[in-house]
C-alpha positions as CSV (number, residue, x, y, z in Angstrom):
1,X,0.0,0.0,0.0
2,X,0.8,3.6,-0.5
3,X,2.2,5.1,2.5
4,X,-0.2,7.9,4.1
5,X,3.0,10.0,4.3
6,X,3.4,10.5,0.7
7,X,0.9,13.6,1.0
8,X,1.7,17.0,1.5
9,X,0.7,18.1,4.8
10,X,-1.6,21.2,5.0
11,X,-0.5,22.2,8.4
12,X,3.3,22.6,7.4
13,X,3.5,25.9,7.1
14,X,6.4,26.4,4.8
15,X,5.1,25.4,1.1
16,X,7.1,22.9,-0.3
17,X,9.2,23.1,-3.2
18,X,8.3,22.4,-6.6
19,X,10.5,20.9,-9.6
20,X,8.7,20.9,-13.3
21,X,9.8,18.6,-15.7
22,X,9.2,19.2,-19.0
23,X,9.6,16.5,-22.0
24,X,10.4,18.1,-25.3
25,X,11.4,17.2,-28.7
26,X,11.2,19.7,-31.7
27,X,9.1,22.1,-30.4
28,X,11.0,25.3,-31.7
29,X,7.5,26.9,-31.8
30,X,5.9,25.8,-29.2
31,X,8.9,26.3,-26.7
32,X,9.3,29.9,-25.6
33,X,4.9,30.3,-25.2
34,X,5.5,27.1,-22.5
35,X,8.4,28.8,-20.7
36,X,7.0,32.2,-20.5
37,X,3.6,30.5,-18.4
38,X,5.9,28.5,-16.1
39,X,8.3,31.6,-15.7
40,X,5.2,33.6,-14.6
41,X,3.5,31.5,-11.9
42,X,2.7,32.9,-8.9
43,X,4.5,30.3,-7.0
44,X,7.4,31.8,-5.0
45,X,9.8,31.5,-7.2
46,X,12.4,30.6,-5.0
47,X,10.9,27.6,-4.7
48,X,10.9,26.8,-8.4
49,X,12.8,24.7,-10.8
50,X,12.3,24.1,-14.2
51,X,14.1,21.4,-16.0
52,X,13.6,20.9,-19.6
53,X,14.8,17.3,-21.3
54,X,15.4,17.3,-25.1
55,X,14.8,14.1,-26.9
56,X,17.1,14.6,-29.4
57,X,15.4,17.5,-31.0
58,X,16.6,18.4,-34.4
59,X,15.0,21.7,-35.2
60,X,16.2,24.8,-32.2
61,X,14.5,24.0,-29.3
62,X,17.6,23.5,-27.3
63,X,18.8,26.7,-28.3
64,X,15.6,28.5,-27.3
65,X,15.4,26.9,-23.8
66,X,19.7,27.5,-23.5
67,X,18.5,31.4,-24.5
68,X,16.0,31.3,-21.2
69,X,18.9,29.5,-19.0
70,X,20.9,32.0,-19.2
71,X,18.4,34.8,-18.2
72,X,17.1,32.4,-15.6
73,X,18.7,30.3,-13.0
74,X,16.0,28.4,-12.6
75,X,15.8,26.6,-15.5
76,X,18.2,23.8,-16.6
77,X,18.6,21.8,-19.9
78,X,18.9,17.7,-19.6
79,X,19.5,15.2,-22.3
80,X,17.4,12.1,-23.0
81,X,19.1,10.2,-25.5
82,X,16.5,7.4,-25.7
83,X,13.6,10.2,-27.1
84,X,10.4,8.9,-25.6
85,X,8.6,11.0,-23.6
86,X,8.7,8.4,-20.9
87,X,12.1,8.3,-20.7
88,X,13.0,11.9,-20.6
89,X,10.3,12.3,-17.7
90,X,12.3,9.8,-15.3
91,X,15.5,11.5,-16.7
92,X,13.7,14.9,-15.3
93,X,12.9,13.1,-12.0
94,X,15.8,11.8,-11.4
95,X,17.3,15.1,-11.3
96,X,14.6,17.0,-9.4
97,X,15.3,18.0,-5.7
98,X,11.4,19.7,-5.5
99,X,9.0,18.2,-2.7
100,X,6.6,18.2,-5.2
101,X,7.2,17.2,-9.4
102,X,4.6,18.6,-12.4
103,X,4.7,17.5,-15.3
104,X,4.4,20.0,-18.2
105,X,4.4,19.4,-21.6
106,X,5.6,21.7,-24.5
107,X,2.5,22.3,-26.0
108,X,1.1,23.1,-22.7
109,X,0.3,27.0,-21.4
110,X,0.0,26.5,-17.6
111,X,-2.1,29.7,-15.8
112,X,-0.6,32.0,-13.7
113,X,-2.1,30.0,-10.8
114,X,-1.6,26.2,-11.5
115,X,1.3,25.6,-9.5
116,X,-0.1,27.5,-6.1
117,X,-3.6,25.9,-6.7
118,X,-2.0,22.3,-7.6
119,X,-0.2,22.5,-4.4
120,X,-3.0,23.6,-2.3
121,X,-5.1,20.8,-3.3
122,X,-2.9,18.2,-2.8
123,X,-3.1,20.0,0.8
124,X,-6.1,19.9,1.6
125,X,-7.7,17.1,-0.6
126,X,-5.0,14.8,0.6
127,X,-4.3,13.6,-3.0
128,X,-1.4,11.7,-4.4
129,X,-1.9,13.4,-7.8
130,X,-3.8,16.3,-8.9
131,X,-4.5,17.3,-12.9
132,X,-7.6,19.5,-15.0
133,X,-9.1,18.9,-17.8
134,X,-7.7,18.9,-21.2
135,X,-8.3,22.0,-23.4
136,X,-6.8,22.5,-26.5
137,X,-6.9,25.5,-28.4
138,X,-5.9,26.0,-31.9
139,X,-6.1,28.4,-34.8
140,X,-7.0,26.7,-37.4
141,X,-10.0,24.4,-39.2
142,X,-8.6,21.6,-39.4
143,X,-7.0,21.6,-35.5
144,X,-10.0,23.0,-34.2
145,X,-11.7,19.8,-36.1
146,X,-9.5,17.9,-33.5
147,X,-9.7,19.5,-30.7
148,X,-13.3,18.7,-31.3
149,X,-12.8,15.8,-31.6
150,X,-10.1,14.6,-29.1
151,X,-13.0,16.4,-26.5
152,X,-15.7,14.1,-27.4
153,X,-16.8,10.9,-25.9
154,X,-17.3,9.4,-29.1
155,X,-14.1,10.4,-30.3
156,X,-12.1,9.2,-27.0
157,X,-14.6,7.2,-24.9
158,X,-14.4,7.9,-21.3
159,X,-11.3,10.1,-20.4
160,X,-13.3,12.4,-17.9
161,X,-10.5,14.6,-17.5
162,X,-11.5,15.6,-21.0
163,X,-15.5,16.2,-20.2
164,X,-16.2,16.7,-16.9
165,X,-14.6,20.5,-16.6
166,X,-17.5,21.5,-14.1
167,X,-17.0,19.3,-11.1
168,X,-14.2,18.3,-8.8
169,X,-14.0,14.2,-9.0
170,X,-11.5,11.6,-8.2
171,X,-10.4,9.7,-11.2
172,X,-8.2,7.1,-12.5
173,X,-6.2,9.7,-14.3
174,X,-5.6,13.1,-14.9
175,X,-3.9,15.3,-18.0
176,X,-0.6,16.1,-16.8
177,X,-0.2,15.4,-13.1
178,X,1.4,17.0,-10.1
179,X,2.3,14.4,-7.3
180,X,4.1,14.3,-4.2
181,X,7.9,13.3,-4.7
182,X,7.6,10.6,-2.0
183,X,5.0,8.9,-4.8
184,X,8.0,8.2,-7.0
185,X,9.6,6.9,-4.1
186,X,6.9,4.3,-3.4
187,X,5.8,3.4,-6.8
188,X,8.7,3.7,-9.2
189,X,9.0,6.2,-12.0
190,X,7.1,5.7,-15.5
191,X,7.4,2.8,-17.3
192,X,9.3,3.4,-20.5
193,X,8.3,0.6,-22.5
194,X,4.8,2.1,-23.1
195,X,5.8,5.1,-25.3
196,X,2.2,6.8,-25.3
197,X,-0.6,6.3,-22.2
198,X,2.2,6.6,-19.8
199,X,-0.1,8.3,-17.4
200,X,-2.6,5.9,-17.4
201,X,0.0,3.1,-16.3
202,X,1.7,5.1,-13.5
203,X,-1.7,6.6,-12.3
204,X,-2.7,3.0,-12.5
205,X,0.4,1.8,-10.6
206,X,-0.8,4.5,-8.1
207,X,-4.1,3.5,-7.3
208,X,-3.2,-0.5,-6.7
209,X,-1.1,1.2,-3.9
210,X,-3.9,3.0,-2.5
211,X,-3.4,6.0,-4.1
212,X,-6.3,8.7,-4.8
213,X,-6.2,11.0,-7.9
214,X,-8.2,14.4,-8.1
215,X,-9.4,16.1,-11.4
216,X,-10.0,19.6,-10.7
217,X,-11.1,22.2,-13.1
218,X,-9.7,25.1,-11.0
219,X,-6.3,23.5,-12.4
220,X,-6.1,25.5,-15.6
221,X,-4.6,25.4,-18.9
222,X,-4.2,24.9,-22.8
223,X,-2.6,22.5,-24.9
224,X,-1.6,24.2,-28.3
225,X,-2.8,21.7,-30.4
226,X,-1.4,20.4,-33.6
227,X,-3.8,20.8,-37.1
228,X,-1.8,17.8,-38.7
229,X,-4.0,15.1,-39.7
230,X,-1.3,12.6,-40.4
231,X,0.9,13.8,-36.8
232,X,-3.0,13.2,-35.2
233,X,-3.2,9.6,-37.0
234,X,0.9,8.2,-36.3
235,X,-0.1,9.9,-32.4
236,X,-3.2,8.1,-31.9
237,X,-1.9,4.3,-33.9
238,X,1.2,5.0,-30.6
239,X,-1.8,5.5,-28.4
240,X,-3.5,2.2,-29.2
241,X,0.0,0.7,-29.9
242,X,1.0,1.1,-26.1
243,X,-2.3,0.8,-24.7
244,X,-1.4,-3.0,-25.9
245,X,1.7,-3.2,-23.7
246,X,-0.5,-2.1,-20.7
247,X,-3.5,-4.2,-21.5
248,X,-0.4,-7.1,-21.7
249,X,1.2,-5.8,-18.1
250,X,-2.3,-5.0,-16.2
251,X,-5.1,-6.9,-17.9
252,X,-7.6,-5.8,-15.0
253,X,-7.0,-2.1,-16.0
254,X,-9.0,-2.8,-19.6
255,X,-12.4,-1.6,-20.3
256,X,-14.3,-3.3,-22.3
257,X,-15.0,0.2,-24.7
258,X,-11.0,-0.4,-25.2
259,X,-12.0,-3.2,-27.8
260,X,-14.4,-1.7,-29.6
261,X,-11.5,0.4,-32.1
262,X,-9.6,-2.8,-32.8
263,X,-13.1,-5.4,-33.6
264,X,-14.0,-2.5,-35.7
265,X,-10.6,-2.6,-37.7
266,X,-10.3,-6.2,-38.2
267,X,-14.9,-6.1,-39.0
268,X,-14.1,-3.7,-41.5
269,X,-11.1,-5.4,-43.5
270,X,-12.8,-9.1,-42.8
271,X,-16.2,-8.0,-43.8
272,X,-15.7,-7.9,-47.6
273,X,-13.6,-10.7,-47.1
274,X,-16.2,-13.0,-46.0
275,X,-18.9,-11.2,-48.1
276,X,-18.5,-14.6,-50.5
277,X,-19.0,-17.0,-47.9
278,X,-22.3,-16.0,-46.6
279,X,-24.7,-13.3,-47.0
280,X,-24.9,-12.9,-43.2
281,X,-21.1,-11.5,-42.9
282,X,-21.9,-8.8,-45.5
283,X,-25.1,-7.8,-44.0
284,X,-23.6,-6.9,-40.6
285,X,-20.3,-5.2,-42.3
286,X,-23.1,-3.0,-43.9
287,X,-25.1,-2.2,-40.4
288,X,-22.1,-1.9,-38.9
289,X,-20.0,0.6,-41.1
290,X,-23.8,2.2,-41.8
291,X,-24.3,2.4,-38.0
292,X,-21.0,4.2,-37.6
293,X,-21.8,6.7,-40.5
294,X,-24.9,7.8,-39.1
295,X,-23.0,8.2,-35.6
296,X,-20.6,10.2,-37.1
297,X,-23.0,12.6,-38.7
298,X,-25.1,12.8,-35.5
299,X,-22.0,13.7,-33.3
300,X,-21.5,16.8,-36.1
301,X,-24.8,17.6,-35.9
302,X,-25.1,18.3,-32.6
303,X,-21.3,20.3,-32.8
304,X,-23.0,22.5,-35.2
305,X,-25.9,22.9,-33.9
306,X,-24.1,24.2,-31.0
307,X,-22.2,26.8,-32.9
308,X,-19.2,25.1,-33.5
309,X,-19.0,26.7,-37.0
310,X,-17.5,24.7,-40.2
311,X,-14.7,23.1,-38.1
312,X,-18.0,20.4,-37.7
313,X,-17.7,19.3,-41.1
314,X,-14.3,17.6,-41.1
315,X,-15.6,15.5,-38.2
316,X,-16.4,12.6,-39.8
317,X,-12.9,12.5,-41.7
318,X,-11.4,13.1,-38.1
319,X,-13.5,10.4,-36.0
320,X,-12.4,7.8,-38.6
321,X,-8.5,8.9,-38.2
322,X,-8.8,8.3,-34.7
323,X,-10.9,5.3,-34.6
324,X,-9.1,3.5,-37.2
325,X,-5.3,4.9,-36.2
326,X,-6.2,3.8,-32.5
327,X,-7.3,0.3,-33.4
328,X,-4.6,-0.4,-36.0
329,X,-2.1,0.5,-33.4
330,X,-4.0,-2.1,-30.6
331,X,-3.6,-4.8,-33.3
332,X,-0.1,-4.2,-33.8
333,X,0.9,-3.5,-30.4
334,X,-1.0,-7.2,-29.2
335,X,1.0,-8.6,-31.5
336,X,4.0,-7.1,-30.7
337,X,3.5,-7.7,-26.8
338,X,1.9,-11.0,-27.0
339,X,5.6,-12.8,-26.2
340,X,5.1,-10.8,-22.8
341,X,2.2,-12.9,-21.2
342,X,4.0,-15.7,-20.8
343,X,7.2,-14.1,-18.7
344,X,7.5,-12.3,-15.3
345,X,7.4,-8.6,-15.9
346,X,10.3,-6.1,-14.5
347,X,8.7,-3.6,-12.1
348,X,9.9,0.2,-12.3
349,X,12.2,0.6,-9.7
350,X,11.9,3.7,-6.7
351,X,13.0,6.9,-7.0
352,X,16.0,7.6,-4.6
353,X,15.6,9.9,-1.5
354,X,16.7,13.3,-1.8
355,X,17.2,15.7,0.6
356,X,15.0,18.9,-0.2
357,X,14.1,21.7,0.4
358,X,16.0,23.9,-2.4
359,X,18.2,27.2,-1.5
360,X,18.5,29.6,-3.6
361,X,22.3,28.7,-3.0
362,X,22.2,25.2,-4.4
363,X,20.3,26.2,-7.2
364,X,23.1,28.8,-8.0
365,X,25.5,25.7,-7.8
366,X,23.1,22.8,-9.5
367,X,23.1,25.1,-12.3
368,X,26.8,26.7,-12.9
369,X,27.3,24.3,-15.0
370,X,24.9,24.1,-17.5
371,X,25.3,25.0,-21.2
């Protein structure tokens, strides 16, 4: 079980300190935006660090956050020479001395008051992980297609993080996360053999040691999200790709709405297939694929109705990327993994104790080396 101690306590009256790790890797553009909303939380900020780890970007993200080291003690530049995102958050952990770690992603605009509010409800909710919902924001058609999209429940299923902005709830996962450092210490850091849905295994991991996890909408920010339908289709095949591996590692954690994508796939490529054999097989591929059409154009009915604008009418073309994409990536992935159910599994091992909290003096010597 999860030790009770690996809260923060609400009647310590010095606020703990707070490390943010941030995975990156080519995010040039998205880069500087991300740094400026950490930069200007209203967290003390000598009880702040930020640590940025590159995945081997290619483009001038580690020259943009090098630019912002330099005018910023605060912030230091780590290498994660395997690329994932998985991998270059344990590489951030490893080097965090906060009380308490956040993740941030680079596509992600924190407000001015995540931090302070993320710590205070850990506080006084007693939670061993705090997150709020997922909204995306974009500029264009096509991304604001996908943002509609990834914020259905037809699109995703049942992520509430991503639907349920109005009411505090516990969860089984939240959109980023901010957690106690003695978590990582009981649990182990993330898994990096599941390479997307690396939340959902840890948060997992959490809960089977008694661990509670709050969604709160007073936790606010925006993910800049991407208008590339072929980025949103080789994200979301990843997606279903790993959520094998974790099926494989935790089959209890499954739901049964997690087979639906895959069934659909193989329905849809066996249906013509068997068409010959009997009438009955090509009757159901037509209800079935029907069914899903007339779905589809309900869902962007009811987004334009709303007021959604024309974004609605690339819906259809979007719910397919995502459905298809998703289950494609499940087939490959059980594939891929099946050699695992039949051998003991590895667990992630602890974090190692630090000592904490942070001076303003050792972060002056952490960081005199960086580049």
């Amino acid at each position: 079980m999860l030790l009770s101690t690996a809260v923060i306590e609400r009647s310590d009256p010095v606020l703990p300190t707070v490390s943010i790790v941030i995975p990156m890797r080519n995010e040039e553009r998205c880069m500087a935006r991300c740094l400026d909303a950490v930069l200007g939380q209203t967290y003390p900020a000598n009880l702040m660090e930020i640590i940025v780890v590159d995945g081997n970007s290619q483009d001038r993200s580690r020259q943009v956050v090098a630019d912002y080291a330099r005018r910023d003690a605060r912030i230091t530049l780590l290498s994660n020479p395997a690329g994932t995102i998985p991998a270059g958050l344990n590489v951030g952990i490893k080097a965090a001395q906060g009380e308490v770690i956040a993740r941030a992603d680079a596509r992600t605009l924190l407000a001015s008051d995540y931090l302070r509010t993320a710590v205070d409800l850990l506080a006084s909710r007693r939670a061993n992980n705090v997150g709020g919902p997922v909204r995306s924001i974009t500029p264009t058609l096509r991304g604001r297609a996908l943002a509609l999209a990834w914020g259905s429940r037809f699109g995703l299923g049942g992520a509430s993080a991503r639907y349920r902005e109005s009411t505090e709830h516990w969860t089984d996962t939240v959109y980023l996360g901010v957690y106690p450092r003695k978590v990582f210490e009981a649990i182990g850091l993330y898994d990096e053999n599941i390479l997307q849905d690396e939340d959902t295994e840890l948060n997992y991991r959490l809960r089977t040691h008694g661990g509670r996890i709050l969604m709160s909408p007073q936790l606010r920010s925006c993910y800049l999200n991407s208008a590339s339908l072929r980025r949103c289709a080789m994200k979301n095949f990843l997606f279903g790709y790993s959520k094998a591996a974790v099926w494989q590692k935790y089959p209890r954690m499954m739901n049964w709405r997690h087979f639906i994508p895959p069934l659909f796939v193989v329905g849809l490529v066996l249906g013509p297939l068997l068409w010959g054999v009997h009438w009955f097989f090509g009757a159901a591929w037509t209800i079935c694929v029907g069914g899903y059409l007339v779905t589809c154009l309900g869902v962007t009915s009811y987004y334009l109705y709303r007021g959604e604008g024309l974004a609605t009418m690339l819906l259809p073309l979007v719910f397919s990327i995502l459905h298809l994409s998703w289950g494609a990536g499940f087939l490959v992935g059980t594939t891929r993994f099946f050699s695992r159910w039949f051998r003991r599994e590895l667990q992630s091992p602890p974090l190692l104790r630090k000592s904490a909290p942070i001076s303003r003096e050792d972060m002056r010597m952490a960081f005199k080396g960086r580049p």
